[in-house]
N, C-alpha and C positions, 0 to 999 in steps of 0.2 A: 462484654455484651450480655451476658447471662446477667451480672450484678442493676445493670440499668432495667433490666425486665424484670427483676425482683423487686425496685425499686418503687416501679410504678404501681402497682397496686398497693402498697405502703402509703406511699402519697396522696392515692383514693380514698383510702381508709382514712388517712387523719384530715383529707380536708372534708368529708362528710357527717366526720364527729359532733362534729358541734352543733350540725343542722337534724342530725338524728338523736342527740340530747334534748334538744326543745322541746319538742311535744314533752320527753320523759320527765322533763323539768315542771311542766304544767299541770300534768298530771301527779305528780309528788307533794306539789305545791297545794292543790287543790284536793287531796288527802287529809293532807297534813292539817288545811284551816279546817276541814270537818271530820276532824276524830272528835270523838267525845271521851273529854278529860274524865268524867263520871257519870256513866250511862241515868241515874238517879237523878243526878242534881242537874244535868243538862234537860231532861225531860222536865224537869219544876220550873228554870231557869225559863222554857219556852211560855208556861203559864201567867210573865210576867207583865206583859202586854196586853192580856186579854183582856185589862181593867178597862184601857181607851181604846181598845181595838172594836169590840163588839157593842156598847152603848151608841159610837156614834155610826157605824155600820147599821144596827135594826133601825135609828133614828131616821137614815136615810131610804132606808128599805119601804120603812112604811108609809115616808112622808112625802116622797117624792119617786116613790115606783122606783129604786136605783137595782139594776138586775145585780142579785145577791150572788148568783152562780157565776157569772162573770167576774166577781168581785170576786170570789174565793179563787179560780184558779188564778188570775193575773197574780195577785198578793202572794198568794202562794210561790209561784214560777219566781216572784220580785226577791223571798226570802232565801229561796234554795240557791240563786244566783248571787246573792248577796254576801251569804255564808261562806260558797264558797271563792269569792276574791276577796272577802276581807279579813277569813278566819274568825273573827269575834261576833258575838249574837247583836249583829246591826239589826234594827227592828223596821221596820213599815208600818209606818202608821195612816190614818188620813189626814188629808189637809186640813187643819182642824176650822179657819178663816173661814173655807170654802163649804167649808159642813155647815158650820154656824150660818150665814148667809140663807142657804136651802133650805135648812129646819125650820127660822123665823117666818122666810118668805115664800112657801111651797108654792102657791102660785103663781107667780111672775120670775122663779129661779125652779127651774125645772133640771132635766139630764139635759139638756143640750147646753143650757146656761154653767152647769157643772163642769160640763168636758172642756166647753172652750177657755174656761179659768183656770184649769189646771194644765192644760196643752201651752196656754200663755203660759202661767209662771214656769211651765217645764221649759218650753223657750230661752227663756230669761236667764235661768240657772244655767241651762247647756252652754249659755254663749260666754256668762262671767266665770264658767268654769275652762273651756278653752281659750278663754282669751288672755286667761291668769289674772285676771280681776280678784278672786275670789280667796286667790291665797294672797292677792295683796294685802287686800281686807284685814283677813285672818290672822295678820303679822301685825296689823296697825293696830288694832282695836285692843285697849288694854285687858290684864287678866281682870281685873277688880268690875268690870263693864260686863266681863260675861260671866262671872261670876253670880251678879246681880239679876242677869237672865232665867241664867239656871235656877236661884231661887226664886225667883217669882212662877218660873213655870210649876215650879216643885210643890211649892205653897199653894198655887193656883191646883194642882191635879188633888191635891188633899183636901183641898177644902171642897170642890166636885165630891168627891169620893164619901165626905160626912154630909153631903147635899143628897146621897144615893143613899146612903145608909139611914138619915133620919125620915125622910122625906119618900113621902108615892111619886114615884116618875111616871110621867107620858112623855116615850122618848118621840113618837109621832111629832108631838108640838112643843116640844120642847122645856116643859111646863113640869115643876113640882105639884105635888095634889097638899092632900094632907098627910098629920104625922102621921110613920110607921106605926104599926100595931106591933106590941111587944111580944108578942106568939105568933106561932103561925108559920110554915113553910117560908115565908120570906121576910121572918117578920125580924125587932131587932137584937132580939135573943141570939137568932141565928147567929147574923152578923159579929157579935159581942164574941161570941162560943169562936170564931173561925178568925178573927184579929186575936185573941188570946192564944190560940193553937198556933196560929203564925208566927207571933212573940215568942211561944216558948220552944217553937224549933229550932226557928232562925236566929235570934234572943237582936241585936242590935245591930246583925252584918256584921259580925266579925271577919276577920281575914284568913283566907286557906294558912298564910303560911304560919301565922298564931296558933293555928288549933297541929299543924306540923309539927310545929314545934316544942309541943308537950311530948313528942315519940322519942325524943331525941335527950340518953343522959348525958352526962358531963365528960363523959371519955370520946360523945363525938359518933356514938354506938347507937343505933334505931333499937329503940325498947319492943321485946313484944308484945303487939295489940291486945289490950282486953278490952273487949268491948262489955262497958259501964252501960245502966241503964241512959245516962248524958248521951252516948256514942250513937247509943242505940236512938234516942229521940231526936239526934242531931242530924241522921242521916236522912230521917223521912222528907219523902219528897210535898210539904205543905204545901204552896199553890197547887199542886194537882190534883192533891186531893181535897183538896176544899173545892176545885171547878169539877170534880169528877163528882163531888157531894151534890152543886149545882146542875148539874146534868139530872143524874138521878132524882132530885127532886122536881126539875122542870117539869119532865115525865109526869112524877106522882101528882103534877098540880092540874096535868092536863092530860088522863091516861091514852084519851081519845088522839093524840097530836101523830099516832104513830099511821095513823087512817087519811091524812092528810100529804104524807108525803107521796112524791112523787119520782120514779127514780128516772136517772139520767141527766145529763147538764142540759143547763137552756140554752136557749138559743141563741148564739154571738152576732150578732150583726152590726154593722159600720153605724154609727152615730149623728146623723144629718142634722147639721150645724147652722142656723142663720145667721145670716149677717147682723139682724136684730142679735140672736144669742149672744155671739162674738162679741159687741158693743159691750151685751150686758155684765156678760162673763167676766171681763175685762175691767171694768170697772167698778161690779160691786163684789169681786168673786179675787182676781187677781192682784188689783193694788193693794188691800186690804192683807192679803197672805204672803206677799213677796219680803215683808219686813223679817214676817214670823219662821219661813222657812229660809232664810240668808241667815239668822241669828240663832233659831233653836235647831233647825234640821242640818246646818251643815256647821255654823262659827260651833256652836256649844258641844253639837255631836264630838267635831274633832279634840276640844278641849277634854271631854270630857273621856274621851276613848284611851288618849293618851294617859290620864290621871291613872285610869282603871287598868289599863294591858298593858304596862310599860313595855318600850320596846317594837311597840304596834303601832305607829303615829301614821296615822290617815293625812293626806292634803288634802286642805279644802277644795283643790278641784277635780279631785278624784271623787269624792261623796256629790260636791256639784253635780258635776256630771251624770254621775249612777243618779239622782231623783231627775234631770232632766228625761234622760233616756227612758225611766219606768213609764215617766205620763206621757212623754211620746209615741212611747206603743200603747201601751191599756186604754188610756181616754178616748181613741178613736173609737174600740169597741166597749163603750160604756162601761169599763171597767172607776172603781172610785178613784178620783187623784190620792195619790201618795205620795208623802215621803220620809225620811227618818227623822229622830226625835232623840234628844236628851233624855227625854223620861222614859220612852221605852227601854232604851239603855240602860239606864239607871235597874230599871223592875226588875228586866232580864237577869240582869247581874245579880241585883238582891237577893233574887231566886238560886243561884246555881248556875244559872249560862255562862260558861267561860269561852264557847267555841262556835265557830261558826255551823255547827252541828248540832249547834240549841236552833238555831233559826231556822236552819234546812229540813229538822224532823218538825218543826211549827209549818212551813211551808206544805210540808208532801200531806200532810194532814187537811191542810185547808185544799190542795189540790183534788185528794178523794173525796171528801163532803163535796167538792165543787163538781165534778164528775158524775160523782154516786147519787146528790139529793138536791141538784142545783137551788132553784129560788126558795123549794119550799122548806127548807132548812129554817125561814126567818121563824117557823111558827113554833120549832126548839125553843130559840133566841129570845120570841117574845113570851116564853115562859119561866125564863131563868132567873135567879133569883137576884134582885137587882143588889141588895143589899150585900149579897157574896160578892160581886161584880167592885163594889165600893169599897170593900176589904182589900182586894187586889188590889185597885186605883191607890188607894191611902199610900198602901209601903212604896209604892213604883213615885208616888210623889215625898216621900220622906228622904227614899235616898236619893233622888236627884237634889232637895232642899241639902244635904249633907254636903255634898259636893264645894258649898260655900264655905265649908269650916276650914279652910287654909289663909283667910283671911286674915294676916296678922298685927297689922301694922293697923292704925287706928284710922288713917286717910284711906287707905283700903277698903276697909271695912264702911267709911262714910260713903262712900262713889258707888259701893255695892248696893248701899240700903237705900240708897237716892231711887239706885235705878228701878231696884226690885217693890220701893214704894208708890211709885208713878207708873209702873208696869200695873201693876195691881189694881191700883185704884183708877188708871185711867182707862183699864181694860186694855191695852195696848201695847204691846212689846217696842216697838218703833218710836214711841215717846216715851218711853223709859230709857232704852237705851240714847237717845238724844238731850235727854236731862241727867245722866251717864255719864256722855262724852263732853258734856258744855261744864260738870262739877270735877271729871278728870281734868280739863285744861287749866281749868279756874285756879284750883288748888295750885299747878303744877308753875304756872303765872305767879302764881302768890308766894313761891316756895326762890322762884328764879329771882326776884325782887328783892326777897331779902339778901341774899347772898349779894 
């Protein structure tokens, strides 16, 4: 008798184990993707995005009235959540289709024509990501096809990036002015001085475990650190202080800016939608981006996650998903469509991001500015130096362009350049990749025939 009554609280015990590990487990888990490997390089790593994060944000701000403080905490809230399910610095961008559209045509694509193109394509993504559409995709689609992607977008955000650096922008209108002046707080000396200083910290993206493995001699034994003036220049954290350089001169270009701000967040309110917007959203806002975010925000992302965190492999309908989910809440309250990006990846990394605790201190930052100085933060934004901005952009498009060099075989390498050719020149991701897919079969036709 006694034995059976000892027994049972035993049996309490082990069969609530498992249910009182879960929480513990999530909580470890969600630790873990946001430690930061190098409190330094993860803080640079965050800088790495800000090259297309902020051009097309002020573009939209001033051209279309998009509330700026809405936008910072959503984006914000989208990184810290992001970070922490996916461990690695997945970036938030905006939808780049749906920006371009609103910039050309402020008039007749206003916020309500925005939200409902991004709420559609969030739609779209949420349903080929539960429906498993998305990872079917992702398995079909050869490497040599997104590879091509990835270079085109790569090549595309560089060549942006020497369009910022040479060239006066009006992000308003979209519109380069005339050339840069070679002095001057934003002029291209600047620029020249802060891609040089990039170069010589970061030198070509070398690999952590390469520069590891100079510590290590032949018996297998960790050498003691001296840190060399290399060690020493190698640690500095370059984008951040090249944006922290741009900050401080925003300021000196316009001492007055600090008399303009306003503190506290604006005002959220629900986003009222017409039927006319809805039409419009959807058709010159949604069809046009649905190619762009199925191939660079989620096929490319995944490829490209993989290459970079082995060991880390995302499903495409897990990243599906996450950009459907962001614009189904945010877009309601005018927050900007988002979703992730190849190239922000890419930059993140270039920089230093290895964890999702590069993206979450990006987040809690845009969180406070969105709190602490909501809208009128754009009048920082529209003082910074664009040219700095273009520096950023360059590396975050060089190393996504990198990404192409596993291209070995010489049909590989032709199906790539097709794609990333026609991508390019036709302005279009969706017809690249479809003269891609029709020179992948071709070849692979021509290949079955002879045999």
């Amino acid at each position: 008798m006694e034995s059976s009554i000892n027994q049972t609280p035993l049996q309490d015990t082990q069969a609530q184990t498992p249910r009182s590990r879960f929480p513990s487990n999530i909580v470890h888990k969600v630790r873990d993707n946001l430690i930061f490997r190098s409190k330094w390089a993860e803080l640079n790593g965050a800088m790495g995005d800000l090259g297309t994060y902020i051009p097309i944000v002020l573009a939209l701000t001033l051209s279309v009235d998009l509330n700026l403080g809405t936008t910072l905490i959503f984006t914000g809230i989208y990184n810290m959540v992001t970070g922490a399910i996916y461990g690695v610095p997945m970036p938030v961008q905006p939808m780049k289709s749906i920006a371009a559209v609103a910039i050309s045509n402020s008039a007749e694509f206003g916020v309500p024509e925005i939200m409902a193109a991004g709420i559609c394509t969030a739609g779209i993504l949420l349903l080929l990501g539960v429906t498993g559409l998305m990872q079917l995709v992702y398995k079909l689609i050869p490497l040599s096809v997104v590879r091509g992607i990835q270079l085109s977008q790569g090549l595309s955000f560089a060549m942006s990036a020497v369009k910022y650096i040479r060239k006066v922008q009006d992000f308003s209108k979209s519109k380069s002015g005339g050339d840069r002046h070679w002095l001057g707080l934003d002029g291209l000396v600047l620029a020249i001085v802060c891609a040089c200083f990039i170069i010589v910290v970061n030198g070509a993206g070398e690999e952590d475990s390469e520069r590891e493995g100079d510590d290590i001699d032949l018996d297998g034994r960790e050498r003691p650190r001296r840190r060399g003036l290399r060690q020493i220049i190698a640690s500095l954290p370059s984008a951040f202080m090249v944006f922290l350089l741009g900050v401080i001169l925003a300021f000196i270009r316009r001492p007055g800016v600090v008399h303009d701000f306003k503190f506290g967040p604006s005002s959220i309110e629900v986003v009222k939608i017409s039927k006319h917007a809805w039409k419009e959203g959807f058709i010159k806002g949604t069809i046009p981006q649905l190619p762009l975010s199925v191939l660079n925000s989620v096929i490319a992302v995944c490829k490209l996650s993989s290459d970079l965190f082995p060991g880390k492999d995302f499903s495409a309908t897990s990243v599906s998903v996450s950009v459907g989910l962001m614009n189904l809440v945010g877009c309601w309250f005018g927050a900007m469509p988002c979703c992730h990006g190849a190239g922000g990846l890419a930059g993140q990394y270039k920089f230093g991001g290895r964890s999702g605790g590069c993206v979450a201190l990006l987040g809690a930052a845009k969180l406070v500015l969105g709190l602490v100085l909501g809208s009128s933060l754009v009048m920082v934004l529209n003082q910074f130096p664009v040219g700095v901005l273009g520096v950023l952009l360059l590396f975050a498009g060089i190393e996504l362009a990198m990404a192409s060099r596993d291209m070995n075989t010489k049909e590989e390498a032709f199906v790539m350049l097709i794609c990333t050719g026609v991508s390019l020149m036709g302005s279009s991701a969706a017809l690249g990749f479809l003269c891609g897919i029709a020179a992948h079969l071709l070849l692979k036709l021509r290949n079955w025939r002879k045999e």
